[in-house]
C-alpha positions as CSV (number, residue, x, y, z in Angstrom):
1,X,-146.0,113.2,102.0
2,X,-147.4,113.3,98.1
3,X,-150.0,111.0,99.4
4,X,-151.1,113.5,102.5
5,X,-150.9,116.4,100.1
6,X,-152.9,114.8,97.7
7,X,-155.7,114.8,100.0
8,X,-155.7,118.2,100.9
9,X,-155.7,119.1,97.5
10,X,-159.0,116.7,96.9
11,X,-160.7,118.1,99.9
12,X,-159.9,121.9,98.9
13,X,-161.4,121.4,95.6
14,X,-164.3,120.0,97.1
15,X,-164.9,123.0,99.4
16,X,-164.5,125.2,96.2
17,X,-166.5,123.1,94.1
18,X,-169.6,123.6,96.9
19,X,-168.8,127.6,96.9
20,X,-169.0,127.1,92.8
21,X,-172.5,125.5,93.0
22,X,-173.5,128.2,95.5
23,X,-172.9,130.8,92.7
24,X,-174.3,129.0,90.1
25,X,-177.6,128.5,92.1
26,X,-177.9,132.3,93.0
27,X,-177.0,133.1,89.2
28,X,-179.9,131.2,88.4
29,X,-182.1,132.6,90.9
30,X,-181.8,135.5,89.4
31,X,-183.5,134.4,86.2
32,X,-187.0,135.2,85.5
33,X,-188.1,131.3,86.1
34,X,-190.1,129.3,88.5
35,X,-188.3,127.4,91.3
36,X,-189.2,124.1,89.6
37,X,-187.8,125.7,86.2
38,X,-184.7,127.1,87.9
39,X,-184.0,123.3,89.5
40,X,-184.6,121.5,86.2
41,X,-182.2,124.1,84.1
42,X,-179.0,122.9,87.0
43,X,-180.5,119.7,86.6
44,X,-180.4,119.5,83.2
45,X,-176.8,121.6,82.3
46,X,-174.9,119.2,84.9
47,X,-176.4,116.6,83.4
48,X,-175.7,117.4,79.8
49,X,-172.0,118.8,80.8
50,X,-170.9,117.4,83.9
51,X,-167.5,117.4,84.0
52,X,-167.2,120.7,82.3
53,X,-169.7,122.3,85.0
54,X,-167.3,120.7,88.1
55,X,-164.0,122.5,86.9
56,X,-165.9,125.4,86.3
57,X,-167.8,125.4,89.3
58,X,-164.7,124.7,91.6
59,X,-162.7,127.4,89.1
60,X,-165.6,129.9,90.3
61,X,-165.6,128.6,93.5
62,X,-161.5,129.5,93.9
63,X,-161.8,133.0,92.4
64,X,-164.6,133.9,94.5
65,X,-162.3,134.4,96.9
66,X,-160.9,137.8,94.9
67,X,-163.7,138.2,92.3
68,X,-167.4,138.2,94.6
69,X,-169.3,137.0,91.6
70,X,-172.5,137.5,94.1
71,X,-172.2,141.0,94.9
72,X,-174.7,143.2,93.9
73,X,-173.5,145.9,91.4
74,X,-175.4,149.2,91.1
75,X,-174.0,151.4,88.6
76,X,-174.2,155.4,89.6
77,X,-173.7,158.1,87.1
78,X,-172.3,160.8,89.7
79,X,-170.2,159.3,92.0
């Protein structure tokens, strides 16, 4: 059974990890860069901190689920 479980947990984390690196990419689409610029800076910050970006990614990833790090926020004076 721990082995079973195990592998649920590996293949959850990997689903999270892909919603992670879905909100990192439109984070960075959001920055005033070219699409070759935009691909280089991910390329370049997983790269230089890989294993920090993949627990932080799948971390994102998870609280997306409460937290919708892609939603757009407009801020009204009057409600």
């Amino acid at each position: 059974m721990a082995t079973i479980g195990f592998n649920i947990l590996l293949v959850t984390l990997g689903i999270y990890l892909f919603q992670g690196l879905a909100i990192a990419g439109f984070w960075v689409r959001r920055l005033p860069l070219p699409v070759g610029g935009q691909w280089l800076l991910l390329m370049l910050v997983f790269l230089l901190a890989g294993p920090v970006c993949v627990v932080v990614c799948t971390t994102a990833g998870l609280f997306d689920l409460w937290i919708d790090f892609r939603r757009q926020r407009r801020r009204t004076l009057v409600p």
